[in-house]
C-alpha positions in Angstrom: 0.0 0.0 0.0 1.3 3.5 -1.1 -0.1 6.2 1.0 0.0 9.4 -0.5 0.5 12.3 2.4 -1.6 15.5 3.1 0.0 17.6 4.6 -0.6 20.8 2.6 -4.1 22.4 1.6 -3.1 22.2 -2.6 -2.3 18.2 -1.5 -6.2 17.9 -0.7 -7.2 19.9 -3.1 -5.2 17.0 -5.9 -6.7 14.6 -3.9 -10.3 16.2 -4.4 -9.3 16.6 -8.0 -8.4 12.8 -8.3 -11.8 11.7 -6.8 -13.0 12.6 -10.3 -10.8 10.0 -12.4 -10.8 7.3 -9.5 -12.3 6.7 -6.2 -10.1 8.5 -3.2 -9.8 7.3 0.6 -8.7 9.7 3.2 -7.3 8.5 6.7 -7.1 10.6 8.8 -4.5 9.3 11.7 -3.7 10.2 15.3 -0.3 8.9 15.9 -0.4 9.7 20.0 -3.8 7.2 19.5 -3.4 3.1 19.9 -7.0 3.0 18.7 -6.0 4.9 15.6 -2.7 2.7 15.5 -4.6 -0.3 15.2 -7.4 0.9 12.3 -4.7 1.8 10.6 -2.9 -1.6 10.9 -6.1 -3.4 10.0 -6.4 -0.9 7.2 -3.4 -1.9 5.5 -3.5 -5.4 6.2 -6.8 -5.7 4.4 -5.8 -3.3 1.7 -4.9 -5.8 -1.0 -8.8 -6.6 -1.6 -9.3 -3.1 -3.0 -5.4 -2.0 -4.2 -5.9 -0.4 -7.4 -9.4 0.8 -7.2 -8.9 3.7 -4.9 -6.0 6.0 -4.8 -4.9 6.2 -1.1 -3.9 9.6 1.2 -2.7 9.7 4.7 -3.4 12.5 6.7 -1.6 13.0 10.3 -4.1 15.1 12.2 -1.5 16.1 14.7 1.0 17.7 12.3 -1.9 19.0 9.9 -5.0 20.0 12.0 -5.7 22.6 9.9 -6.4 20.1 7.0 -8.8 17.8 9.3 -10.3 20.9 9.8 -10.8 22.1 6.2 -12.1 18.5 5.2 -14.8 18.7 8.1 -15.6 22.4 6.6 -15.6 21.2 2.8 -17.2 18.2 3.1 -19.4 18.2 6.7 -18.3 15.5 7.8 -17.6 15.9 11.8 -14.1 15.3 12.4 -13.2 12.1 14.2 -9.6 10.0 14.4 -9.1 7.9 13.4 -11.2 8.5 10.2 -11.7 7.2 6.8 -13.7 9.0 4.1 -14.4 7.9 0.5 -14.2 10.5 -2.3 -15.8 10.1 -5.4 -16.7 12.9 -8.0 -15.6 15.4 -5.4 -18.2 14.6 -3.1 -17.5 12.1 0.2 -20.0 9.4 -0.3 -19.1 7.1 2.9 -17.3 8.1 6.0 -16.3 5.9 8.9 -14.4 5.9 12.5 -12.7 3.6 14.7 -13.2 0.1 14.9 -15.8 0.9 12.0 -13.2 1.1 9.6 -13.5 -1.8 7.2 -12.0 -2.5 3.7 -15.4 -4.9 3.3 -17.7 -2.1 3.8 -15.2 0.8 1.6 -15.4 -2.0 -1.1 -19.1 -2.0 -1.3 -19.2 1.8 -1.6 -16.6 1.6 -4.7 
C-alpha cells in the first residue's frame, strides 16, 4: 500500500481533483492514538482486496490539523480519528471511525 500524504491544503485539493478520475480514501490518523494505530494496521493489512481501485492519502491530524479541519468544513463530515472517508466525484460518499473502519464495507461503496 502507497499512502499518499496530506499535509498541505493544494495536497487535498489533488486529492479532491483525483476523486473525479478514481475513487479517493482519506485516513485521517492520530499517531499519539493506539485505537488509531490499530485501524490503521487493519487498514493496511486488508488493503490488498481493493489495491488499485482507490487511490490512497494519509493525513496526520497532529502535524496538519488545519487540513482535518478544512475537510470537516468542505465536506461536513464531523471530524473524528481515526477517520476514513471515500471520495468520489468530489463529493465524500461514505465516512467511517474507529473500529468501523472496514476494507469490506469501503469496497461495497466503490
Amino acid at each position: 500500500m502507497n499512502w499518499k500524504k496530506l499535509s498541505t491544503m493544494e495536497d487535498l485539493q489533488s486529492a479532491i481533483e483525483e476523486s473525479h478520475q478514481t475513487p479517493v480514501g482519506l485516513f485521517k490518523h492520530s499517531t499519539r492514538c493506539s485505537i488509531s494505530a490499530t485501524a490503521k494496521d487493519r487498514l493496511e493489512r486488508n488493503w490488498s482486496k481493493i489495491d488499485g481501485k482507490i487511490s490512497p492519502y494519509y493525513l496526520d491530524l497532529i502535524a496538519h490539523r488545519d487540513i482535518s479541519n478544512a475537510i470537516q468544513d468542505t465536506f461536513g463530515i464531523t471530524h473524528e480519528s481515526p477517520q476514513f472517508i471515500l471520495l468520489k466525484n468530489g463529493k465524500a460518499v461514505y465516512h467511517e471511525s474507529h473500529f468501523g473502519i472496514q476494507v469490506s464495507e469501503i469496497a461495497e461503496q466503490i
